[in-house]
N, C-alpha and C positions, 0 to 999 in steps of 0.2 A: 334402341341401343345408342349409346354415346360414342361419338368419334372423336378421340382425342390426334390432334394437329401431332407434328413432328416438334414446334417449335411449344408447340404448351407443353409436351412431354418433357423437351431439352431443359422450359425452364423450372418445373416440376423438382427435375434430378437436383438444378441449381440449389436450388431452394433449400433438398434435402442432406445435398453434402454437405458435413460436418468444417466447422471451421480450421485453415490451413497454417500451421503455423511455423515460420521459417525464418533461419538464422541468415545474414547477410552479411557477404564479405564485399569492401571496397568503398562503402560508403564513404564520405569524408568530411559532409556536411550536412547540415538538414536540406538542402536545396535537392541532394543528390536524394532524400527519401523523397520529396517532391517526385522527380522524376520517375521513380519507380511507382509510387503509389499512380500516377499519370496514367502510367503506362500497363497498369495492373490493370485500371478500373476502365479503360478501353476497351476491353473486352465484355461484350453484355453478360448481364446477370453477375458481374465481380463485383464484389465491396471489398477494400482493402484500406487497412489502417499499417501503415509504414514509421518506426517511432526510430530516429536517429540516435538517442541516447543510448537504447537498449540494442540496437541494430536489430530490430527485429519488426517482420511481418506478420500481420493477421490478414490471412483472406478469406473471403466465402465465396463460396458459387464457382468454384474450380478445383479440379484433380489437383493434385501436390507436385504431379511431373509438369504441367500445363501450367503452373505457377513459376518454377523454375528454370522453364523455357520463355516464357514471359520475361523473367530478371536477366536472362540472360543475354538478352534481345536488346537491354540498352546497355551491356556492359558491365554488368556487375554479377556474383557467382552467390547463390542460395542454393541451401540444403534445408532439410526437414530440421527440427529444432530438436528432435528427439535423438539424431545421428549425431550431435556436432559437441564435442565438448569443451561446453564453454571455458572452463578455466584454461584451459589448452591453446585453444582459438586466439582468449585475449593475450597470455602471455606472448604468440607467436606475433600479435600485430605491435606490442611493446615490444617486442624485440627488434622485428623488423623498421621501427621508427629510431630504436637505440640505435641501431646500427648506421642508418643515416645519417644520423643526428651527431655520430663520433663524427665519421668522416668530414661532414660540414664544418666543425667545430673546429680539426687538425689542420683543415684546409683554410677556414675562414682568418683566424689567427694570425700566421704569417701572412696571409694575403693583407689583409688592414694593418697590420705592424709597418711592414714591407712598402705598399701603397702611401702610408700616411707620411712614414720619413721622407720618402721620396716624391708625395704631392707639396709638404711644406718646404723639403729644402731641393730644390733645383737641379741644385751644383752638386748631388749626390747620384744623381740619374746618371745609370749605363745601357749601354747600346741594346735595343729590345727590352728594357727593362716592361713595359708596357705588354709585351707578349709574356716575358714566364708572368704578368700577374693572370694574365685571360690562361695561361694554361692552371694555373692554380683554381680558378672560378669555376673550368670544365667541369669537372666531377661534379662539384657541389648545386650549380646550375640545372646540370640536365640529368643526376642520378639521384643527390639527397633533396632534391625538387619534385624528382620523378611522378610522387603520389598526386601535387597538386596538377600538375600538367594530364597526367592521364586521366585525370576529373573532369579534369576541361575540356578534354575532347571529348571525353564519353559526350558530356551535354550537348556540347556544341554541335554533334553527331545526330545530336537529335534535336534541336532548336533550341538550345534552353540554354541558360545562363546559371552559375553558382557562382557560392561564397568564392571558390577553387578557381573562378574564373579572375577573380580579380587578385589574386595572390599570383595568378600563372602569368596574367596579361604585364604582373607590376615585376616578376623578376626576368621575364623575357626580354621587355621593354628596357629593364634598364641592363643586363646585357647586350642585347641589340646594338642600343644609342652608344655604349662602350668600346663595340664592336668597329663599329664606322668610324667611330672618332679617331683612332686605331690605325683604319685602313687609311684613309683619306687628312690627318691630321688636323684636324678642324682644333682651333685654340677659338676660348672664349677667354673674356677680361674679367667674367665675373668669379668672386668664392664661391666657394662653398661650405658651408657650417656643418661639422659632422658630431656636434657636440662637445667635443675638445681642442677645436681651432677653427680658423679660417683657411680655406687653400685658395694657393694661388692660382694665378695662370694656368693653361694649360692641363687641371688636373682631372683631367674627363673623365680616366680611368678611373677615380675615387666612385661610380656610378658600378662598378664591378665588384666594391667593397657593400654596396648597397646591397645587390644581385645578393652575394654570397650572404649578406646580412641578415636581410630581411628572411631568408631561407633558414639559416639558424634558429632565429625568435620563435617562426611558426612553426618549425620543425619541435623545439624546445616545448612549444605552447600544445599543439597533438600529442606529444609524448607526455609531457604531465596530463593531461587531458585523459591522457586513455588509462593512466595509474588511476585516475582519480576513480573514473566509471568503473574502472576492476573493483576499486575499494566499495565503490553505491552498489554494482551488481553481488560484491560479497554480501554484503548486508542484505539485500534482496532476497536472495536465495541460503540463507542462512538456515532457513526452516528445513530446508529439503538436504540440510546438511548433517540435521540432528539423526536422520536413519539410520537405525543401525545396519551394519553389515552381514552378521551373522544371525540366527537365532539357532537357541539350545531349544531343540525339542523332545518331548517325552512320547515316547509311541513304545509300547508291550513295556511297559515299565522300562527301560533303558534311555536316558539321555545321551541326543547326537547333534553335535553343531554341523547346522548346514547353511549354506549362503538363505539371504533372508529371500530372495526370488523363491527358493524351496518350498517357505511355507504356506501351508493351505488353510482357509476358513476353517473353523473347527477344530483344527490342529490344539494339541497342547503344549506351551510354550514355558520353559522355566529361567528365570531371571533373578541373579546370583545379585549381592548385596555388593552397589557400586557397577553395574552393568546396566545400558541400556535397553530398554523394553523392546522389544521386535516388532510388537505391533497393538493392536488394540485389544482390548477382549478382556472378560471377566475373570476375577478370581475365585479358583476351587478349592485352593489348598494354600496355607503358609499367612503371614502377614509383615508389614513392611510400613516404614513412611518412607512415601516418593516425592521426588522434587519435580515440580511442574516447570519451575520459572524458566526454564529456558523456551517455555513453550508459550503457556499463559502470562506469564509475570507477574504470578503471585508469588510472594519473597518466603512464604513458612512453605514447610512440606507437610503432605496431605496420608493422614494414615489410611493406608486401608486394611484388607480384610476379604473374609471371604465373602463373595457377593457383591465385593468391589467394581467397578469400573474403573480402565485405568486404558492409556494414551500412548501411545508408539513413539519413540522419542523421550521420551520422561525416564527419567534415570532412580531405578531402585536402590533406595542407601542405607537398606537396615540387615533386612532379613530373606531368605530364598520365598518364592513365591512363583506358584505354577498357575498361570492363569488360560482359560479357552481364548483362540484365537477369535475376535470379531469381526477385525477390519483390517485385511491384512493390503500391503502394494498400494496399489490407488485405491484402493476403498480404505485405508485409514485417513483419520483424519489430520493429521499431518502432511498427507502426501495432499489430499483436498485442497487444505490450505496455501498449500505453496503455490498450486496450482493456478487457485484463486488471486494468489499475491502476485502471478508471474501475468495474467491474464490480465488484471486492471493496470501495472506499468505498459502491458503494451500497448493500450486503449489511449488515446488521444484525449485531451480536455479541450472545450470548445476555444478556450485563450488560445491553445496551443496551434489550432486548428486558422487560429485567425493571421498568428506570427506568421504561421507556412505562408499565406496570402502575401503578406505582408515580404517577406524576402523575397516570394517570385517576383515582386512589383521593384523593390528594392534596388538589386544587383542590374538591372537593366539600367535603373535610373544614375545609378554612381556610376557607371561606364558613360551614360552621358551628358554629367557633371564633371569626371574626368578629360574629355575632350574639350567643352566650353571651358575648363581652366585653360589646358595648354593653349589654346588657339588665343581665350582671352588674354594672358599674358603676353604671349608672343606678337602679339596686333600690340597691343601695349608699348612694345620696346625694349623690354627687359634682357633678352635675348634667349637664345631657345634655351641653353641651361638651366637655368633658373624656372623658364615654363615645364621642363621637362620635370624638373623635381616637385614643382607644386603639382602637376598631372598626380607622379607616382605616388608622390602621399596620399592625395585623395583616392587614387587607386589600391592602397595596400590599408591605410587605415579604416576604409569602410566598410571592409568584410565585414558583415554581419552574423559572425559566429557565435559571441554572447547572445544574439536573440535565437539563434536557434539550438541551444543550449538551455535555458534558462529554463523553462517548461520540467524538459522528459529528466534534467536531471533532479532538478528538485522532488517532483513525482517520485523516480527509483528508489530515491534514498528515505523520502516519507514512508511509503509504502512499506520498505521495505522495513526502515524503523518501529512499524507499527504491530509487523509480523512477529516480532521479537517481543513485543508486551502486549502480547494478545490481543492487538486491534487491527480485525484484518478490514483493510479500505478494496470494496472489491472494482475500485475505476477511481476516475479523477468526476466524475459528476459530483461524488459525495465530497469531495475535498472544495469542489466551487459552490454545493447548498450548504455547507457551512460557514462558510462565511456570508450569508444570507439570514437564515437559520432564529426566530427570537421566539419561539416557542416548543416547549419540550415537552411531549403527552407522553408519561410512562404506566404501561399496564399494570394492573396492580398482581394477580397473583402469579406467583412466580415471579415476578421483576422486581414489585418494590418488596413481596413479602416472599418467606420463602417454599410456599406453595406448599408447605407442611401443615396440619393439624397440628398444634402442643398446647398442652394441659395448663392454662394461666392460673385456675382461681377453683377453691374448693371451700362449699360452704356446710356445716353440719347442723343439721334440722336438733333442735332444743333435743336434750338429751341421747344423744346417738353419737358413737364412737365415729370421725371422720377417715381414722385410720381402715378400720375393720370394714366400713362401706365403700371406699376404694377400693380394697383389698377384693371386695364381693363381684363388684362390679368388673374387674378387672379380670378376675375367672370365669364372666360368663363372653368376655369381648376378644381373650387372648388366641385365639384359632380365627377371630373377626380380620377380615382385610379390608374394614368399612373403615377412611381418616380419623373419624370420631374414633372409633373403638380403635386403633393403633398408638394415637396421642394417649389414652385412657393406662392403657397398658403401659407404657412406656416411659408413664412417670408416678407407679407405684411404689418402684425403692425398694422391694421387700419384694416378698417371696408370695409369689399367686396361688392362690388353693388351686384345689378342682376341682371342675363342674362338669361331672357327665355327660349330661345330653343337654346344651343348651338349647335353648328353640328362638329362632331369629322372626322377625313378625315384620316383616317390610314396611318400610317406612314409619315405624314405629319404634321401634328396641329388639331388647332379648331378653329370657326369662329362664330359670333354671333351679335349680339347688345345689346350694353352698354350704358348706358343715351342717347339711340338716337343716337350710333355712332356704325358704323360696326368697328369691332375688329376683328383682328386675330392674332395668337399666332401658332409660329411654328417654323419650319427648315428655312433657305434660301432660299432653294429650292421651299417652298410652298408659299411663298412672290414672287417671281420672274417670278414664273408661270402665275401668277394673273397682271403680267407686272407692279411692286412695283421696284423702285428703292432702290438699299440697299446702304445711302453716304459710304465715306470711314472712316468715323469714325467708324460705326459700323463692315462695313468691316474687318477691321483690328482688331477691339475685337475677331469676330468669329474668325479667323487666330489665333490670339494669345492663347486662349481658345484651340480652334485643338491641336496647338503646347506640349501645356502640358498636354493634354487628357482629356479636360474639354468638356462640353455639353453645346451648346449654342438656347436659344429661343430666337425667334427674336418679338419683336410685334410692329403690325401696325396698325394706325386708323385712319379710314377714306381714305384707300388707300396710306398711306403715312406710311414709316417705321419710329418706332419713341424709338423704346430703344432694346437693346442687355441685358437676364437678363441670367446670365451664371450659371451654376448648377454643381457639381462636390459631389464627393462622397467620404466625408471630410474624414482625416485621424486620428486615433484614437488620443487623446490627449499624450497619454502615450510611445505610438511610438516611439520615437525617443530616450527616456531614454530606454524603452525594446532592441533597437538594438545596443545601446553603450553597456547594461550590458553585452548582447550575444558576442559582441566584445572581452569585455575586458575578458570575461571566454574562449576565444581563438577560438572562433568558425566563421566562412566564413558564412555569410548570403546571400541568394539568394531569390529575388521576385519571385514566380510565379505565370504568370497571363491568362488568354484566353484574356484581354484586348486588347488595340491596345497600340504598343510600346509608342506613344508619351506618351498616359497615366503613364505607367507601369517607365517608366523615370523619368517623375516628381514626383511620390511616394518616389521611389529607391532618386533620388538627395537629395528630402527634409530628408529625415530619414536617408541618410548616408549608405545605402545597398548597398554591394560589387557587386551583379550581379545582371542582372533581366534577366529572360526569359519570354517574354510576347507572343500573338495571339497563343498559345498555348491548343489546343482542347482540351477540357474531358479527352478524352482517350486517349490523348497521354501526361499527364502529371505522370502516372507511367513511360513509357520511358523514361523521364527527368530525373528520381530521379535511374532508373538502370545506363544508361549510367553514371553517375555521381558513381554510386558505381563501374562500371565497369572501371574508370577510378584512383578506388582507394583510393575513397572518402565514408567514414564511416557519411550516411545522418540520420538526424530529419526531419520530414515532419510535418508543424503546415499548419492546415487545416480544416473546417468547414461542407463542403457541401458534397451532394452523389459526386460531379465529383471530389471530394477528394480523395474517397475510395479507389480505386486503388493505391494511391499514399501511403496514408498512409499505405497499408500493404507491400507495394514492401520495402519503407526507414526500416532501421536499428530502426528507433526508429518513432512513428508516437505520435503523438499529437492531440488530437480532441476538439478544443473549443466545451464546450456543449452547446452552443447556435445553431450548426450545427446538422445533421440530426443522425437519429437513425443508419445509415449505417456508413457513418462516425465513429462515438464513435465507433461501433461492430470494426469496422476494425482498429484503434488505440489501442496501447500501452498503453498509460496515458490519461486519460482522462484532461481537465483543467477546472472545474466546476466554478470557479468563475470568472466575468465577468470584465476581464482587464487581458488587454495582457500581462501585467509581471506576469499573473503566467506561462510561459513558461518559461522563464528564472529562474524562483519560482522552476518551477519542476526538469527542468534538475539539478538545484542546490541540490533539495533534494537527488537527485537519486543519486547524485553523494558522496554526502555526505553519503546513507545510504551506498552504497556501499563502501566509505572508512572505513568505520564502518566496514563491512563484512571481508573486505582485514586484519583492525587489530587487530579484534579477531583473526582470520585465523593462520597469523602472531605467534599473540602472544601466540597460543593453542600449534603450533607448535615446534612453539622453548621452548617453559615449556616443551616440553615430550622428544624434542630431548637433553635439556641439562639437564634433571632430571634425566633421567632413567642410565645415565652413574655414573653421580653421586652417587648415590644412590647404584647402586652397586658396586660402591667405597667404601662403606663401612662407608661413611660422615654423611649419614642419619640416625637415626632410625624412628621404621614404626610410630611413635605417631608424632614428626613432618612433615615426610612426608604425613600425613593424612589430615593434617592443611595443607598446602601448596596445596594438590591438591584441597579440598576444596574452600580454597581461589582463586585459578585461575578459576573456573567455575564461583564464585562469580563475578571476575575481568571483565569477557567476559559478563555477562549478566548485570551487573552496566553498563559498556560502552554502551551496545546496549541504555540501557535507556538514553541516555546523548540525543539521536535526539529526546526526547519530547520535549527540548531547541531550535528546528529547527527553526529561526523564518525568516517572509517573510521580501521583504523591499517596499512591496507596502500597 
């Protein structure tokens, strides 16, 4: 018998609980998700991924109560993500910054109005005037500041340093030094430049206009800040928006609307022309054309019928239609989706993961590049004014909030753009292998073709009606659910006789009588057996057919062969423009097929694809796509079916038309929800776009800290426009994320 430890069991359980996902109040920076994720993954057997844009947590390997005693441990308050309603949440944190933000504003105002006349003109100063300015600054100081200062403790609380730190240290510091000069009357000889003068003498207290300044801009700069993220997280969650709320359902013949929670798999479901669908599931009754695009972002509506499948969310706009429920709540696919769209914004991409490095190292180091200013000016000469203002600048303008902004919001708003034209990105991996990415293997049936049987070519044997032998053929294959015999049938045009008792003969054909006449319908092979002469006109059809990978029936009647009806398994419409776009965005395309090469040729010829690799087994079409990486080749795999799966997870970037299997999509990167093949060229376009997006916040976060912070302790800034300036850059990086709600397709 096996003895299992206490600690292999504990970590056992780790293992098996389900990942934890929680909403997070207080954040204020990325440094402060730093802190939390820290503090999360101190605990053995936790993984924890903490994403500052979206304020949210993913954890493994812990209870949901044991996580939220964890966050609460350094200061800040989580709930489950399934309790917390986000629209509510954000509006109450916009509010609560609006409301600071006025205060500062009403306060700030007269305080620099009031300061500035009386810093420039002297002879205007009354007794205390210096005190009602410090009482004007109070409120603004230590209540519409409040947010950054309570950041800074929290960290500091627990050893760590934030963006928060340096905003708290820069409006402290400079009421403080306002504070003393105040008490003790300290006069300096030098100005001070506030942007629209010089001050004179004595004007110390203009450092109180700073205080209350710099708290405005960043207060200003978090409050647009957080509109912004409301508008990326609208877009995000847009999908999960399209639900409807009610469903009409039909039980003992009687329609009753009931909240959509009510209904149940199987249930039948009826949806009124102009009402949205309730949930997934097939149609029994009625017909309709529904509009997808708000789902997939296909622009025509799609008729259906009975037999139909149709989409939760998708809006009916013709006619009544009762359809069986399939996939109702979280088993539709709508709610999947969003799921998936909500799960990859909260997943880190390795950039992202390296900035976090990068600020914890950051904020330590501008705190002591701040001190080497003030000391080195003040060993200088200058006198402490003027050092104290080159300090605060470097102090206030190096917060590092553009960099840790630039990442999660470009992410949210990709992601979430993508969920809206049916390209679901399910993480930021896929968003960094595409811009890698220069070869594209797409599977051939079902992806480049549309995995249908249809009747291309019909050839009639000298002297025999071509009409009357379809027509023959067609009554002995119309009860057939063989692709061949479906194509067969379904493009006779006329009216099919009947044929009693067909006899179906495996792997061969079917044989029967039609008005009195023996028919058969088949291969060569089962004509020739029955000693049937095949002329060479037909001959040379099947041949031909063979040649480009086509299927040929032969049918005969009455003993005599009398037409060649050729079937092939037509290729998408859109094809050929899909393989030019893929071209021209630079990428090598590659057929692959388990077909037989003649087939897998004629696809590849007609559509202009660089390589094919065809007769190609299941399982060894991940081989094809290593070898191909092994040779140096950064692969896309667009693919549909289970003997995809492998393929899709070995390539750098995988692709899953959702018309293919559940296994499939698990094992892909992006999903491609809507039904035409450009949106694979749709998505890698997005990705690649969201990701230049990523690269020029990156960029541009970068170079603002590397060519401010020198400046600024040049002694060129003061902390009131440096405050505005860095505000402004945080603004810059989260406006640009928003520019890919502009993303548009071109099918």
């Amino acid at each position: 018998m096996t003895t299992v430890t206490s600690d292999e069991q504990d970590e056992d359980e780790s293992v098996l609980r389900p990942p934890v996902q929680l909403q997070i109040e207080g954040m204020t920076c990325a440094a402060c998700a730093t802190t939390i994720e820290k503090r999360l993954t101190r605990i053995d057997g936790v993984h924890a991924s903490v994403n500052y844009a979206s304020e949210r947590a993913t954890v493994t390997g812990i209870d949901i109560e044991d996580a939220i005693a964890a966050i609460k441990d350094v200061g800040y308050t989580a709930a489950a993500l399934s309790d917390i309603d986000l629209a509510a949440e954000a509006e109450r944190r916009i509010t609560m910054l609006r409301r600071r933000l006025i205060v500062a504003v009403l306060l700030t105002l007269p305080l620099m109005d009031i300061g500035l006349v009386l810093a420039l003109e002297p002879q205007l100063r009354f007794p205390a005037w210096d005190w009602l300015l410090m009482v004007l600054s109070l409120p603004v100081v230590f209540w519409s500041a409040w947010p950054f200062h309570k950041a800074t403790w929290l960290n500091l609380r627990h050893g760590m340093t934030s963006m928060d730190t340096l905003v708290s240290l820069g409006v402290l510091s400079s009421f403080g030094w306002s504070f003393i000069s105040i008490l003790i009357g300290t006069q300096d000889n030098e100005g001070y430049w506030l942007g629209y003068g010089i001050t004179p003498a004595g004007a110390d207290t203009l450092y109180l206009d700073v205080a209350a300044g710099v708290t405005c801009f960043l207060l200003a700069g978090r409050y647009f800040e957080a509109r912004a993220k409301r508008s990326a997280r609208s877009v995000l969650t847009a999908l999960g928006q399209l639900a409807a709320k009610n469903a009409r359902v039909l039980r003992d013949g009687t329609e009753t609307v009931i909240p959509i929670e009510k209904l149940h798999q199987g249930d039948l479901f009826v949806t009124l022309a102009g009402e949205t669908l309730a949930a997934d599931g097939k149609i029994v009754e009625g017909a309709s054309s529904i509009d997808t695009s708000m789902m997939t972002g296909e622009p025509m509506p799609v008729d259906a019928t009975v037999g139909s499948t149709v989409l939760g969310g998708t809006m009916n706009l013709t006619g009544r239609i009762v359809a069986r429920a399939t996939g109702v709540g979280a088993r539709s696919q709508l709610a999947q989706m969003a799921v998936m769209a909500e799960e990859a914004q909260a997943r880190k991409a390795n950039v992202q993961r390296l900035v976090d490095k990068v600020v914890e190292i950051f904020v330590p180091a501008v705190l002591a590049i701040v001190f080497l200013t003030f000391f080195g000016w003040w060993i200088a000469g200058v006198g402490i004014r003027h050092a104290l203002s080159a300090a605060l600048s470097v102090l206030i303008i190096a917060c590092p909030c553009a960099l840790g902004l630039a990442t999660p919001t470009a992410l949210m708003v990709g992601v979430g753009r993508g969920g809206q034209l049916g390209i679901l990105i399910k993480g930021p991996e896929a968003l960094e292998a595409s811009g890698r990415i220069d070869t594209v293997i797409l599977d051939k049936t079902g992806t480049v073709t549309t995995g249908d049987m249809a009747l291309t070519d019909r050839i009639a044997a000298h002297g025999h009606d071509l009409k009357q032998a379809h027509q023959y053929a067609a009554a002995l294959d119309q009860h057939s659910t063989h692709p061949v015999a479906k194509a067969i049938v379904a493009a006779v045009g006329s009216t099919v006789p009947q044929c009693p008792s067909p006899r179906t003969v495996a792997g061969r054909g079917s044989e029967g009588e039609v008005d009195g006449h023996h028919v058969m319908v088949g291969n060569p092979a089962f004509l020739t057996e029955t000693g049937i002469t095949i002329p060479a006109e037909l001959t040379e059809a099947v041949d031909q057919a063979a040649r480009t990978g086509h299927s040929t029936a032969l049918v005969a009647i009455d003993g005599q062969a009398a037409a060649a009806l050729v079937i092939s398994d037509t290729v998408k419409s859109e094809a050929s423009e899909v393989i030019a776009r893929l071209k021209k965005m630079g990428l090598r395309t590659i057929l692959l097929t388990g077909d037989s090469m003649a087939a897998a040729n004629a696809v590849a010829s007609q559509l202009g694809i660089d390589d094919v690799r065809a007769e190609v087994l299941p399982t060894d079409k991940a081989e094809v796509v290593d070898k191909l990486r092994n040779e140096g080749r950064h692969v896309a795999m667009v693919g549909d079916g289970i003997n995809d799966a492998a393929a899709l997870a070995s390539s750098d970037l995988g692709l899953a038309m959702v018309t293919g299997t559940d296994i499939a999509m698990r094992s892909a990167d992006i999903i491609c929800v809507r039904h035409h093949l450009s949106v694979v060229p749709d998505a890698i376009a997005l990705s690649r776009r969201t990701l230049r997006t990523i690269r020029g916040n990156l960029v541009w976060a970068f170079l603002y800290n590397i060519a401010a912070i020198p400046i600024a302790a040049s002694g060129l800034l003061n902390p009131l426009i440096s405050g505005l300036a860095m505000s402004l850059s945080s603004l810059f990086v989260v406006t640009h994320s928003l520019t890919l709600r502009n993303f548009s397709t071109r099918s």
